[in-house]
C-alpha positions in Angstrom: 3.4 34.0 -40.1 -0.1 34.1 -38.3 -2.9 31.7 -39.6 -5.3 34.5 -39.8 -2.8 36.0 -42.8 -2.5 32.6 -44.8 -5.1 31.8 -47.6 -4.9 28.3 -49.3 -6.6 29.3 -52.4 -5.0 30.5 -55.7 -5.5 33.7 -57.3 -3.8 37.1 -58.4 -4.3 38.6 -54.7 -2.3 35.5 -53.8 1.3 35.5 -52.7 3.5 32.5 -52.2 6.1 33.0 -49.2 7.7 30.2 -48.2 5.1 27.5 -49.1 2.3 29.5 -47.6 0.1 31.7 -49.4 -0.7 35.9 -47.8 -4.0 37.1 -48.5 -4.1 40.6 -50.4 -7.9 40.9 -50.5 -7.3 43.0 -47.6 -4.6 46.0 -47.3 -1.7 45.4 -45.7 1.1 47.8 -44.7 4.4 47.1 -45.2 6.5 49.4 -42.6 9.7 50.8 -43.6 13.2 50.3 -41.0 15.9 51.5 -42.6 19.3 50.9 -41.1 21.3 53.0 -42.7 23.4 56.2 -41.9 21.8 57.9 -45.4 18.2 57.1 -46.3 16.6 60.1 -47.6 13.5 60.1 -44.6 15.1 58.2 -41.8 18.7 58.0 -42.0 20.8 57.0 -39.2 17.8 57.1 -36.8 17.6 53.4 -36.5 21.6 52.2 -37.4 21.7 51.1 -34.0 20.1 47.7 -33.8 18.4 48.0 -30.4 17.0 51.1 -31.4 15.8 49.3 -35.0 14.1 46.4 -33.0 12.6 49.2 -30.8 10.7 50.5 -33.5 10.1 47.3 -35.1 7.9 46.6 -31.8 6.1 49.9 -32.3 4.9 49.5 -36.0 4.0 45.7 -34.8 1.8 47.8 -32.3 0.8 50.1 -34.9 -0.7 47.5 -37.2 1.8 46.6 -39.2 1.7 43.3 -41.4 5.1 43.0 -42.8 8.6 44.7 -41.8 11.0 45.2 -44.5 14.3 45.9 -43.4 17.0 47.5 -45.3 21.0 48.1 -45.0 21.9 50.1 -48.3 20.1 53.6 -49.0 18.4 53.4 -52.8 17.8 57.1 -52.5 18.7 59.1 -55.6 22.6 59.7 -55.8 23.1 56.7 -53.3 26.1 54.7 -54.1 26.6 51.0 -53.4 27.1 49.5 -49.9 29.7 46.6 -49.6 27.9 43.3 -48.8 29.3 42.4 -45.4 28.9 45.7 -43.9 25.0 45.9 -45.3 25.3 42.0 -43.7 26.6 43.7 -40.4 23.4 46.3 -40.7 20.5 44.2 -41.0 21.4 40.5 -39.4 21.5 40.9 -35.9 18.2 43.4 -36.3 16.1 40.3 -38.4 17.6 37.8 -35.9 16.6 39.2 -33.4 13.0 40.1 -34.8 12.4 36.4 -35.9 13.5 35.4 -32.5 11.0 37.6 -30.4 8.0 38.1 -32.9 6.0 36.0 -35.5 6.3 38.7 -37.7 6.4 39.0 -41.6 10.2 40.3 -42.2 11.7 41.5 -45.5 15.1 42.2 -46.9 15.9 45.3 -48.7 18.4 44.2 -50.9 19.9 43.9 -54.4 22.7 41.3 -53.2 21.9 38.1 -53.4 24.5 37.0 -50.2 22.9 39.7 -48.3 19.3 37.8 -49.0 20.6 34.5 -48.1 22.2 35.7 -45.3 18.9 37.8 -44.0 16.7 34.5 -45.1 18.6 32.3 -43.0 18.0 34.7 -40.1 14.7 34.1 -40.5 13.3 36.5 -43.3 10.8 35.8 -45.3 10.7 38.0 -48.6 13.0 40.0 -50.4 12.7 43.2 -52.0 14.9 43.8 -54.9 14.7 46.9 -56.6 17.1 45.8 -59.5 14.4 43.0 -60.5 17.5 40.5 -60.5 19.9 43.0 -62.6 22.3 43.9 -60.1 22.8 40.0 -59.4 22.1 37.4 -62.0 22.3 34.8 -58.6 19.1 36.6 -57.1 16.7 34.7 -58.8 18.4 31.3 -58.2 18.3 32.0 -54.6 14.5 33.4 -54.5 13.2 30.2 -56.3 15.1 27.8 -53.4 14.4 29.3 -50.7 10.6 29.8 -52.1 10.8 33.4 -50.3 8.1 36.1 -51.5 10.0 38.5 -54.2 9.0 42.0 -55.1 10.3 43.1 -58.2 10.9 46.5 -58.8 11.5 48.8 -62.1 14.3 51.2 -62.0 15.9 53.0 -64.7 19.5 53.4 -64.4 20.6 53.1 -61.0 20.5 54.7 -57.1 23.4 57.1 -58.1 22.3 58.4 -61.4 19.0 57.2 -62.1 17.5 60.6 -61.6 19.6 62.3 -63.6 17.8 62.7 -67.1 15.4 60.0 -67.0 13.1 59.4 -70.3 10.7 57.4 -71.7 8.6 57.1 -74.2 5.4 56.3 -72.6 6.5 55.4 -69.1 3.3 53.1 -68.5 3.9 50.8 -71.2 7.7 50.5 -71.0 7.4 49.7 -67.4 4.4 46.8 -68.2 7.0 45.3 -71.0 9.5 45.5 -67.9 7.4 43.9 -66.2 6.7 40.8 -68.5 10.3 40.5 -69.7 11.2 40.1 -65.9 8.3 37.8 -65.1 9.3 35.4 -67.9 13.0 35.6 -66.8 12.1 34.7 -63.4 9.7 31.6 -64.8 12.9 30.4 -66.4 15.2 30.8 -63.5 12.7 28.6 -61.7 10.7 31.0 -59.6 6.8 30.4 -59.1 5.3 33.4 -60.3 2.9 33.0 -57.6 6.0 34.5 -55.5 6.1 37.6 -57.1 4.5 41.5 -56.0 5.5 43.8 -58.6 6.5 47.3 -57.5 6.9 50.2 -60.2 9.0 51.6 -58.7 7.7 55.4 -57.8 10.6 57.9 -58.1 13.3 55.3 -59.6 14.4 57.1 -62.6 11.0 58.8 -63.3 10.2 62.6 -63.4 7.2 64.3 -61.6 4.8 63.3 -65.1 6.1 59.6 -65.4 5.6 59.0 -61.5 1.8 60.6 -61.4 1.2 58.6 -64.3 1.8 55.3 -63.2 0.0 56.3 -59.7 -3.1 57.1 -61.9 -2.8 53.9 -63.7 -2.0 51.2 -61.3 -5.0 49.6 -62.2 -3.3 49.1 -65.7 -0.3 47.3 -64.2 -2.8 44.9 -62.3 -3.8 43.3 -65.4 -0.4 41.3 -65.5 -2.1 39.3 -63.2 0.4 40.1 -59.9 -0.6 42.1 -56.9 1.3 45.2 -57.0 3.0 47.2 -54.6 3.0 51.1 -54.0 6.4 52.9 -52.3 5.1 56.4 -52.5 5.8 57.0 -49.0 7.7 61.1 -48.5 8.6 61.0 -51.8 10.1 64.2 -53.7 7.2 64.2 -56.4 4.6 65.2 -53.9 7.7 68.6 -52.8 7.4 68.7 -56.5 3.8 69.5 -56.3 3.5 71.6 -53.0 7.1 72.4 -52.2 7.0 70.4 -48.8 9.8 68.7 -47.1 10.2 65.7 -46.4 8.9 65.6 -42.7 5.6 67.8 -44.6 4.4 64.7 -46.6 2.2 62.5 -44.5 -1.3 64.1 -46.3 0.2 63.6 -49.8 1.9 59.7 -48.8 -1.7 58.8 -47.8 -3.3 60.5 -50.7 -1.2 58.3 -53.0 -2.2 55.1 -50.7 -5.8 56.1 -51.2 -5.7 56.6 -55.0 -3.3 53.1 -55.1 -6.2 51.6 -52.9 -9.1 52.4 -55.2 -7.6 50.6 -58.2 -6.8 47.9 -56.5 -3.5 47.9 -54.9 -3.8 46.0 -51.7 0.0 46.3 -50.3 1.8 49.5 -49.1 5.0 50.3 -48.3 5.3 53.5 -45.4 7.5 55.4 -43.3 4.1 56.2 -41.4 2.5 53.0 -40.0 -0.3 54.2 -38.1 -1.6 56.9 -40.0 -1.5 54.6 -42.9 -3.4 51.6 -41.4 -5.7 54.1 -40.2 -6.8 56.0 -43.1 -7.3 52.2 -44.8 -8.8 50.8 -42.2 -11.5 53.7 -42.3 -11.5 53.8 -45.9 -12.1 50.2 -46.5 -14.8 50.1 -44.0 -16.1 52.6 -45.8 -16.6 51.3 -48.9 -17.7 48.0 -48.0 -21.0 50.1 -47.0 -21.2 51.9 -50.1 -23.8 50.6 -52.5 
């Protein structure tokens, strides 16, 4: 982890990873490298690990700030991966990263073993889009190893999730989520300066639910976390124009935009360099606005 990333001071745009504190003042993209035969964007395109570090290198050229690395697809209908062949999938590729760069690496996982197993490697966060459900030992692990922890809502789970999800205000069941989990984690011993909250765009949420929480991200902040956005080729924006999935850079960087004015500081992409573009513009922007 750099020096020009770490920030001493305490705060909500603070988060604790491994003893040192990450500055969110400033956006920060968090490139997707799925290494998986089925992720809905980019599956099998990086299962070989060579060709994963590969384009590890090129977001790291592309502006990057943190890699987040993933063995089991979470796309809808997905089923579960067995722990030592998502082990097999995303060891040797964080090994190897933590060996050759300084960079910020994250684990994609729901498993706690696979977490240990990609911390040891030398990871530094894990992203855990069951919040602790899928694996009551996730939060024991998180609060030891003092790795960063995103915490994710999902309703249901990959393979049905999408099925017939309802709510009855989607906003305010995912904040009560959201605090339920926080204070569960508290108890199990984790700072909650360690914690990003992600809600979780297209995990069990129609079209309506997903482009209200993207409108009111701003509402979510006031837990006092920074928040994460994965809107990256999602199906809601083929919902709204019918494009495919290789179509959706314009409406991905219109959701980063929208995330970025209320606040969000961290996104995760499929599209590193168009992202860190359009923020770094943006932001530069702004600052000159009066």
């Amino acid at each position: 982890m750099t020096e020009d990333r770490v920030s001493y001071e305490i705060g909500q745009n603070k988060w604790l990873i491994k003893g040192q504190e990450l500055h969110l003042n400033t956006p920060l993209v968090m490139g997707i490298l799925n290494v998986t035969p089925d992720s809905f964007s980019d599956g099998a395109q990086f299962i070989d690990p060579a060709k994963a570090v590969s384009r590890a290198h090129q977001m790291l050229a592309e502006g990057v700030d943190i890699i987040d690395v993933g063995g089991e697809s979470t796309r809808p209908g997905s089923l579960p991966v067995e722990s030592v062949e998502e082990i097999s999938r995303v060891v040797p590729v964080i090994a190897k990263l933590a060996s050759q760069t300084d960079a910020i690496i994250s684990i994609d996982t729901q498993k706690s073993s696979v977490a240990k197993a990609a911390l040891d490697a030398g990871a530094h966060i894990v992203n855990d889009v069951s919040a602790g459900g899928s694996d009551l030992e996730m939060f024991e692990l998180v609060g030891e190893s003092m790795a960063g922890y995103i915490l994710m809502h999902m309703q249901g789970k990959p393979e049905t999730m999408q099925d017939a999800p309802v709510y009855g205000d989607v906003l305010d069941e995912v904040k009560e989520y959201f605090m339920d989990r926080l204070q569960a984690a508290a108890i199990a011993g984790i700072d909650i300066k360690q914690i990003v909250l992600d809600p979780g765009i297209g995990f069990g949420k129609t079209l309506s639910d997903n482009l209200r929480l993207m409108g009111n991200m701003r509402s979510i902040g006031d837990l006092k976390r920074p928040l994460l956005l994965g809107a990256s080729r999602k199906s809601f924006i083929g919902m709204i124009d019918n494009s495919t999935v290789d179509q959706r850079l314009g409406g991905s960087l219109a959701a980063v935009i929208s995330a970025y004015q209320q606040g969000v500081r961290l996104f995760r992409v499929h599209d590193v360099a168009e992202t860190r573009q359009v923020l770094d513009i943006f932001s530069a922007i702004q600052k000159h606005s009066d």
